[in-house]
VEXDO-791754 format. One line per field, with one value per residue (C-alpha): x, y, z; residue in three letters; residue number from 1. Coordinates in Angstrom, 3 decimals, padded with zeros to 6 digits. Layout:
N
u = [X ...] $
v = [Y ...] $
w = [Z ...] $
aa = [ala ...] $
i = [NUM ...] $
This chain:
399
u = [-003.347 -002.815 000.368 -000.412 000.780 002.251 003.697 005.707 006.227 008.669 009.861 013.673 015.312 018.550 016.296 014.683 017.282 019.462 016.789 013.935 015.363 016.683 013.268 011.337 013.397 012.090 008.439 009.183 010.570 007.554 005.424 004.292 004.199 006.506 006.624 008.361 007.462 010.517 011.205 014.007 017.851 021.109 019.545 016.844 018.757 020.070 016.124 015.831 019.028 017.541 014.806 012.043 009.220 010.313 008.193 008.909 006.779 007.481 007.662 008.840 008.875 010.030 008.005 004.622 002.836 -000.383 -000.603 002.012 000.787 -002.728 -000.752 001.484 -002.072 -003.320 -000.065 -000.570 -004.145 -002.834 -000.289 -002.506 -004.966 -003.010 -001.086 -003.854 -002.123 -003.742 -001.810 000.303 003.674 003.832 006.634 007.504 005.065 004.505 004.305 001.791 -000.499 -001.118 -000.465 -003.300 -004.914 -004.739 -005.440 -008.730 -009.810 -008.794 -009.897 -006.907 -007.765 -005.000 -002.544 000.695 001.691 005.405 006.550 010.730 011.056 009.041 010.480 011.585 007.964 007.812 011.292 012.169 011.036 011.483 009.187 008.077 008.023 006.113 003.828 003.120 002.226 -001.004 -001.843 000.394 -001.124 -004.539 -004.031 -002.899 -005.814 -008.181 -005.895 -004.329 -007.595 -009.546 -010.045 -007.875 -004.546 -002.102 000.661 004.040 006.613 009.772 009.476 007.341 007.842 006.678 003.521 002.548 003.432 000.921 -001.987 -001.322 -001.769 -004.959 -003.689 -004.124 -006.260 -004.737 -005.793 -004.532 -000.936 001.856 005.610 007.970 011.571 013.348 013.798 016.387 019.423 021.442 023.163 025.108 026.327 026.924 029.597 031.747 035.541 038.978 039.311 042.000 045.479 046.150 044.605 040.921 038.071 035.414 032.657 029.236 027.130 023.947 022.611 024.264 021.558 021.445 018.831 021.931 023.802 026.542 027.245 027.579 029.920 032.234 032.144 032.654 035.799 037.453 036.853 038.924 041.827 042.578 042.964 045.094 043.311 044.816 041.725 040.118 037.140 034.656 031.176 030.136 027.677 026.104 025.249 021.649 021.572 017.521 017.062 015.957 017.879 021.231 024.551 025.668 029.108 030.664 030.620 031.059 034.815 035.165 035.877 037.359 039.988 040.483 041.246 038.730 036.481 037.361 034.726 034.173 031.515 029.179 029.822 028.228 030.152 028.990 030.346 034.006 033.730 032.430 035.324 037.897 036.405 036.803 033.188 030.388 028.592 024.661 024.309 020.768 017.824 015.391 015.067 012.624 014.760 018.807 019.960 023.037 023.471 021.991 024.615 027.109 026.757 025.894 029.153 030.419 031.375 030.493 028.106 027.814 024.192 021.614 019.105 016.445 013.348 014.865 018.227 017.784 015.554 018.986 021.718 021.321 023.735 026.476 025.758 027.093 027.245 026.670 023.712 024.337 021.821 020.832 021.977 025.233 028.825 030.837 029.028 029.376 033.127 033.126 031.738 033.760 037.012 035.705 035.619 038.554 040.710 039.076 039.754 038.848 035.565 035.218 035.259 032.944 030.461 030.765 030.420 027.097 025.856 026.327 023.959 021.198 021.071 020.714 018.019 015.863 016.759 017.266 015.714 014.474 012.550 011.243 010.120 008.339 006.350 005.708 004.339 001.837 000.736 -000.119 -001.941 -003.656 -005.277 -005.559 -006.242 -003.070 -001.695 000.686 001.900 002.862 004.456 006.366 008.101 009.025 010.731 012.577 013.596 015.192 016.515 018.168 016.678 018.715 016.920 017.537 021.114 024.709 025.358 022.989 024.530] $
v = [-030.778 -027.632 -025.598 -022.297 -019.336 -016.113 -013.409 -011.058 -007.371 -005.491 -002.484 -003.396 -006.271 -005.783 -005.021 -008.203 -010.276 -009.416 -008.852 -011.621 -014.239 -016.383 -016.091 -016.914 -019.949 -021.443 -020.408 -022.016 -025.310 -025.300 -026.062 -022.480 -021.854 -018.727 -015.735 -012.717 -009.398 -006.477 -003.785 -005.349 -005.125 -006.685 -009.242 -010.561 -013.492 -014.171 -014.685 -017.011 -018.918 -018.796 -021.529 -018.713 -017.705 -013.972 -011.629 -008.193 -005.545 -002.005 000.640 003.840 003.654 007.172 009.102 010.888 011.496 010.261 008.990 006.847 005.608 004.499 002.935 000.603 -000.237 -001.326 -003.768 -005.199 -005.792 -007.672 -009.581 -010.968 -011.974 -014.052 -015.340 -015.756 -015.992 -016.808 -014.262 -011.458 -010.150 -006.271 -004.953 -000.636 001.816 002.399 -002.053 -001.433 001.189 -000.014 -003.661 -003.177 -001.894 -004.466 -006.799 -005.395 -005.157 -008.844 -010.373 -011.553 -014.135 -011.622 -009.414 -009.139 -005.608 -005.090 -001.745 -002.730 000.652 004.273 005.239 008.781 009.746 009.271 010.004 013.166 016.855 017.998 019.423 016.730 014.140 016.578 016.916 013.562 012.246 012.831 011.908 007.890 008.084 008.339 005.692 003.385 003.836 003.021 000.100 -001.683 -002.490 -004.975 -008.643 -010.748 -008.499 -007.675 -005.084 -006.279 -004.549 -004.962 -003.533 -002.753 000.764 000.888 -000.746 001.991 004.422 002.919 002.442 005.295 007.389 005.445 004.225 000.653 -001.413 -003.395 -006.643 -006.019 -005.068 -007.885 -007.792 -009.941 -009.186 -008.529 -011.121 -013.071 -013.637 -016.750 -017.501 -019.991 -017.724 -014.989 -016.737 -015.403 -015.330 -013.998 -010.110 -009.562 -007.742 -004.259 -000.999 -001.353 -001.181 000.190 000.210 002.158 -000.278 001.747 003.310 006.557 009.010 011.674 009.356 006.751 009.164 009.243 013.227 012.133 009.054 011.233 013.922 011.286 009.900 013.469 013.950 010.539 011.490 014.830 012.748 010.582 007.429 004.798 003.228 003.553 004.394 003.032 003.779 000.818 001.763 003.099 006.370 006.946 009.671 009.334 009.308 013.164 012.011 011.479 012.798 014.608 012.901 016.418 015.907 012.350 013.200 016.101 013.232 011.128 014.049 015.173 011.761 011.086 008.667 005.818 005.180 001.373 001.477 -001.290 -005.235 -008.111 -010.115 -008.828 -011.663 -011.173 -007.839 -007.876 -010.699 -007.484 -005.517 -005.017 -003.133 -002.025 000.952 002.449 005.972 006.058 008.460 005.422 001.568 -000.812 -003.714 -002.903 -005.920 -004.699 -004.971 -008.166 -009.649 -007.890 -009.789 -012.858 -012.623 -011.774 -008.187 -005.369 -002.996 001.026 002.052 005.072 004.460 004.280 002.342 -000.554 -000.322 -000.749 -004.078 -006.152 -004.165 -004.194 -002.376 -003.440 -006.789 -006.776 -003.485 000.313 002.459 006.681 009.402 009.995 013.529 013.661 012.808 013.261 010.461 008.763 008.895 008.412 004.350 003.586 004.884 002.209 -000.476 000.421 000.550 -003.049 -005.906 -008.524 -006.075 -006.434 -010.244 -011.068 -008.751 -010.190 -013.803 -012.472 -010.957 -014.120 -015.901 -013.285 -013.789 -017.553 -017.530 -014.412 -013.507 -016.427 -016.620 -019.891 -018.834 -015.574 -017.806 -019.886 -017.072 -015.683 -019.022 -019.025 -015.473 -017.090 -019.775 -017.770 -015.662 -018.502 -021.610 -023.461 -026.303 -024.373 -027.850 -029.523 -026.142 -025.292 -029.619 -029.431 -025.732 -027.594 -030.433 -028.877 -026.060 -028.872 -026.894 -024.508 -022.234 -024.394 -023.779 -023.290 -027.152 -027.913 -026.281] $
w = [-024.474 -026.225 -024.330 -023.504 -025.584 -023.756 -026.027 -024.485 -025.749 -025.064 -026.782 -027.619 -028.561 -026.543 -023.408 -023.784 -024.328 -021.613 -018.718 -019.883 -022.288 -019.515 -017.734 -020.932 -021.478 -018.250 -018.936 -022.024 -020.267 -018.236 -020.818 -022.154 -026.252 -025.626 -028.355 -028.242 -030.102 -030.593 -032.976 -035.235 -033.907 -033.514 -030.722 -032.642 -033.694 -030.054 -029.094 -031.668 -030.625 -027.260 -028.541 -028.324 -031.272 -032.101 -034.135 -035.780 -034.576 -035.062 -032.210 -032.027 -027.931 -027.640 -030.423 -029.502 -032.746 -032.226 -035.953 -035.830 -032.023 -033.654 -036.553 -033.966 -032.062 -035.642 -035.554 -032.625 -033.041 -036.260 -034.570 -031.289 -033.925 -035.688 -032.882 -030.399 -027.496 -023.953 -021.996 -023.104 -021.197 -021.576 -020.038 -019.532 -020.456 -024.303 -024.457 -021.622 -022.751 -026.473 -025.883 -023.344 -025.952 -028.651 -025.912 -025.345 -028.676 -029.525 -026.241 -025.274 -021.791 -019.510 -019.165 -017.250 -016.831 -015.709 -014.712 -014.390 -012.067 -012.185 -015.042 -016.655 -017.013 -013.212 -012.140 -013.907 -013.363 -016.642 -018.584 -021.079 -017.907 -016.000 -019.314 -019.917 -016.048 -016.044 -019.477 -018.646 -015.200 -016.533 -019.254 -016.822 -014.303 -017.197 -018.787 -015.398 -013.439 -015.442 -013.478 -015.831 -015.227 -013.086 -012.874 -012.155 -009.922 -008.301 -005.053 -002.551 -002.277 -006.103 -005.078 -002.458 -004.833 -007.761 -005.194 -002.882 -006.180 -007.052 -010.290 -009.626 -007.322 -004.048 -006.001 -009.268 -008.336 -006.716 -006.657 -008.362 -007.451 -010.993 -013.488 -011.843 -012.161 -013.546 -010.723 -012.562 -015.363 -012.902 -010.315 -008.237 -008.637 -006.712 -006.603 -009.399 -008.795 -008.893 -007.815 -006.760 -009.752 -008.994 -011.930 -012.052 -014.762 -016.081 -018.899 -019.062 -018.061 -015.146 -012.973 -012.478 -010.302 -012.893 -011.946 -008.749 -008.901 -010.926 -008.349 -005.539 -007.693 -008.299 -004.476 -003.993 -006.683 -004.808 -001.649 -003.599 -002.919 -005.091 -007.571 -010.780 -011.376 -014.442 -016.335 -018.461 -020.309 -024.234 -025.365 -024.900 -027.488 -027.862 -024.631 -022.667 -019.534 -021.593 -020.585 -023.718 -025.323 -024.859 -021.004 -020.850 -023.019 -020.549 -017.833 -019.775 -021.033 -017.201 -016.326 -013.497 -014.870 -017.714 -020.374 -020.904 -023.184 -023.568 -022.502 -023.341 -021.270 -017.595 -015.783 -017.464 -016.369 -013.062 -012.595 -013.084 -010.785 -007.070 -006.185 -008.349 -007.732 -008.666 -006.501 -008.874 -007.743 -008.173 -009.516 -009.853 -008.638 -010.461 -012.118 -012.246 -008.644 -008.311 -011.128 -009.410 -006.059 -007.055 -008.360 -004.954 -005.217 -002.595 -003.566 -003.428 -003.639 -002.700 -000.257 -002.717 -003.642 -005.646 -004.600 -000.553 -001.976 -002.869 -000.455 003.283 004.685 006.017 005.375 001.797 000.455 001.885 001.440 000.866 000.369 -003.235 -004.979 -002.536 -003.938 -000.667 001.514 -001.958 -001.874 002.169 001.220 -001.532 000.255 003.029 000.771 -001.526 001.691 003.175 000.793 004.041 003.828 000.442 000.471 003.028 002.114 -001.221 -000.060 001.781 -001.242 -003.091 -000.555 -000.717 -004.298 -004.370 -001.568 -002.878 -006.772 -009.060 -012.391 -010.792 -008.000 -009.626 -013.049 -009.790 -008.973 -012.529 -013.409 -010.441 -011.237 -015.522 -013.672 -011.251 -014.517 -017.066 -015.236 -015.571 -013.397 -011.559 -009.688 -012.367 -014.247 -011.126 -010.790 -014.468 -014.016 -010.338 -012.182 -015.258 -012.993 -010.826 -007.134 -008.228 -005.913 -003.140 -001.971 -003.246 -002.741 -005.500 -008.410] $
aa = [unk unk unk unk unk unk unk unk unk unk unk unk unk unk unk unk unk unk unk unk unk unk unk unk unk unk unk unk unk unk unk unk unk unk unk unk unk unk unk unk unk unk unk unk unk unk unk unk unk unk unk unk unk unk unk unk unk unk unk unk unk unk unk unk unk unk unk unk unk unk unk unk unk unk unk unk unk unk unk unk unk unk unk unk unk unk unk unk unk unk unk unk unk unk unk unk unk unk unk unk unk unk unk unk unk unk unk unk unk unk unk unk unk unk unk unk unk unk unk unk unk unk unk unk unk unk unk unk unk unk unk unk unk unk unk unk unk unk unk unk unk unk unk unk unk unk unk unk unk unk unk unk unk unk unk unk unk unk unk unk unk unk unk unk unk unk unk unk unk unk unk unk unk unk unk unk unk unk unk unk unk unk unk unk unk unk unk unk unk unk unk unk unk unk unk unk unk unk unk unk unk unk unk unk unk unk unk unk unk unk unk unk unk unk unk unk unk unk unk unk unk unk unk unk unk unk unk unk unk unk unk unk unk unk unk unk unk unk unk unk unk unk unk unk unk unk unk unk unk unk unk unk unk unk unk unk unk unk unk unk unk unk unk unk unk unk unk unk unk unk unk unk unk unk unk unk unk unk unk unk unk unk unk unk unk unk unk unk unk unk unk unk unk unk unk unk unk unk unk unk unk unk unk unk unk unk unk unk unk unk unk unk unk unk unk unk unk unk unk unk unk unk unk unk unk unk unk unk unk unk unk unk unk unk unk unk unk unk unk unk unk unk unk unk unk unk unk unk unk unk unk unk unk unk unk unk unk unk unk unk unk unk unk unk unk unk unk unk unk unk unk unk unk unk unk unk unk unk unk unk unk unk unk unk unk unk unk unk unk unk unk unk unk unk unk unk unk unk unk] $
i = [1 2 3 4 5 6 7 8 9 10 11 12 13 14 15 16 17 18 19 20 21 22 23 24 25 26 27 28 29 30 31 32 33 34 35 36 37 38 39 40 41 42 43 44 45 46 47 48 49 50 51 52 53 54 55 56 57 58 59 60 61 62 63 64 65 66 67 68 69 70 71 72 73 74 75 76 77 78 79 80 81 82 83 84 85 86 87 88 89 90 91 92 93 94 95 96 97 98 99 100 101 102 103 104 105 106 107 108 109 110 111 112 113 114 115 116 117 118 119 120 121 122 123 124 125 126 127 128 129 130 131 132 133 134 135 136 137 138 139 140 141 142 143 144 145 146 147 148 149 150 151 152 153 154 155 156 157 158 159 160 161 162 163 164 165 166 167 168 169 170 171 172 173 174 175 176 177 178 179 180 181 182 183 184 185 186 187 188 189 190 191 192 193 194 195 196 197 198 199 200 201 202 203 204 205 206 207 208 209 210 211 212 213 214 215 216 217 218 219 220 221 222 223 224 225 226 227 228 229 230 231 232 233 234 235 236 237 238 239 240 241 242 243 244 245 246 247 248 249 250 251 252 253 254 255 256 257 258 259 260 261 262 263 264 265 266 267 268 269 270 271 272 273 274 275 276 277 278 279 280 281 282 283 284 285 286 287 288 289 290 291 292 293 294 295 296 297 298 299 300 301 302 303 304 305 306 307 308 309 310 311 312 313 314 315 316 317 318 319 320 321 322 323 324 325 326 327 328 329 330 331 332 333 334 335 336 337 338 339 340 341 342 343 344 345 346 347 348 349 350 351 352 353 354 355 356 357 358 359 360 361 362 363 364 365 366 367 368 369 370 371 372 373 374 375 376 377 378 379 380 381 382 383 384 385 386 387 388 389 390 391 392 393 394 395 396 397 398 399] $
């Protein structure tokens, strides 16, 4: 029999790679014909080395000239009619709305629709978010509802949001916790010597709470609390949300905040580090936080959709109000202060992880929501994931 093909379409190659290869690999050793569709970058090569089918595709995922949108529609009609696939994987907005498109117009069998958190659009009250709502929110109530789709989220407060709002039906929406995380990659390791390290990995936009986690560590350095502080993290220089370079070397110069740039190597990282922190005003389900503890380190996050999904607090992390740097600083000066703290909420983060977010149980669930819209034996997809996965999903003991 003829293995099903998914294409999945996402609107960076880095983004992909880093957030869905691993899951695509196991829908891959499932049994699924998996293809991949970017714009063209430095990771393109990586998904290839990854064992998956990657195609070119060009998107400009931030423009808005309408000529160039119908021109990227008329690609992606081209490319699902050559490839033919029996499902395609959109995932964020622009991959959504003229993937759905192309879908539609070439017939494609169904559509998965993942949203990996609200978004800027959705998030922000600037001016160009505030402009283009309505116009995405009425896209997606016309593009999100049809009987072979289903939108994707990450957490359930997401979901209220989406139907509450009417933009999606009850029975066209479920969650899926993330992407999962490699639990074996991302292990956990002793707390290293030295003054505490407390890192803040995100994009480096406004909508992380990066203001705030530098006001919360200059409120910590005039009490002369002994750590370091860390964003890890690329310019965004596209990106409306940005924090200009000029301020970002303001905090560098006054010595508050180091710059770490970006990492490939997360784990490595994460192993130098004594807590990791995300005071963001919203997430769909932070990744970031879920690598951190199943590498058993504490965690520092807002009490925000997303974010209160993977910490519980005081269990193995601390929540704090969004927008505020001193109850910010009040948590990490806890935890910098409380290594036995530290350590067991780390161990109990670790656990979570391995019973709720690995890329093995949520590639489970993805491949019963493909066979629930395409017919597939979801039995015999979900023993062939278990036995190459080794029950990873099971228990520590097993891996």
């Amino acid at each position: 029999m003829t293995c099903p093909r998914i294409l999945f379409l996402v609107a960076n190659d880095w983004y992909f790679y880093w957030h869905r290869a691993a899951l695509a690999q196991r829908i891959a050793a499932a049994g699924y014909d998996v293809h991949v569709a970017t714009p063209d970058g430095p990771y393109c090569a990586a998904i290839k080395s990854a064992g998956l089918h990657h195609h070119v595709i060009e998107m400009d995922r931030r423009g808005l000239n309408p000529l160039r949108d119908v021109a990227m529609i008329k690609r992606l009609v081209d490319l699902y009619r050559v490839l033919k696939p029996q499902l395609v994987h959109h995932v964020a907005i622009k991959p959504i709305i003229y993937g759905s498109i192309a879908a539609k117009i070439t017939r494609v069998p169904a559509m998965v629709n993942a949203m990996p958190g609200m978004g800027y659009v959705f998030v922000s009250n600037e001016l160009l978010a505030r402009t283009l709502r309505p116009v995405v929110t009425t896209a997606f109530r016309h593009l999100l509802n049809a009987a072979n789709s289903r939108l994707v989220l990450e957490n359930g407060d997401d979901m209220q949001t989406w139907i509450s709002r009417g933009v999606v039906r009850p029975d066209r929406v479920e969650v899926i916790h993330g992407c999962g995380v490699d639990t074996n990659q991302f292990r956990p390791t002793p707390e290293p010597p030295g003054p505490p390290l407390v890192i803040l990995p995100a994009r480096l936009l406004f909508a992380k709470g990066i203001a705030e986690f530098v006001a919360a560590a200059r409120l910590l350095r005039q009490r002369s609390v002994t750590a370091r502080f860390a964003l890890v993290g690329g310019d965004l220089l596209g990106n409306p949300d940005s924090i200009p370079t000029r301020k970002l070397a303001e905090w560098q110069a006054e010595g508050v905040v180091e710059l770490l740039g970006w990492h490939d190597d997360m784990p490595g990282l994460i192993a130098k580090s004594h807590i990791v922190c995300l005071p963001s005003y919203a997430e769909g389900l932070p990744r970031a936080l879920l690598e951190a503890a199943s590498c058993g380190r504490p965690i520092v996050a807002t009490d925000v959709s997303g974010c209160r999904d993977v910490v519980r607090d005081g269990v193995n992390g601390l929540l704090v109000p969004a927008h505020q740097a001193a109850p910010l600083a009040e948590a990490l000066a806890r935890l910098i202060a409380d290594a036995p703290l530290r350590q067991a909420m780390g161990a109990r983060g670790r656990a979570i992880v391995l019973a709720e977010f690995s890329v093995e149980r949520v590639a489970a669930e993805t491949l019963r929501l493909y066979a629930d819209l395409i017919g597939t034996n979801v039995a015999q997809e979900t023993s062939a994931l278990a036995s190459i996965a080794g029950g990873a999903w099971d228990g520590e003991s097993k891996s």
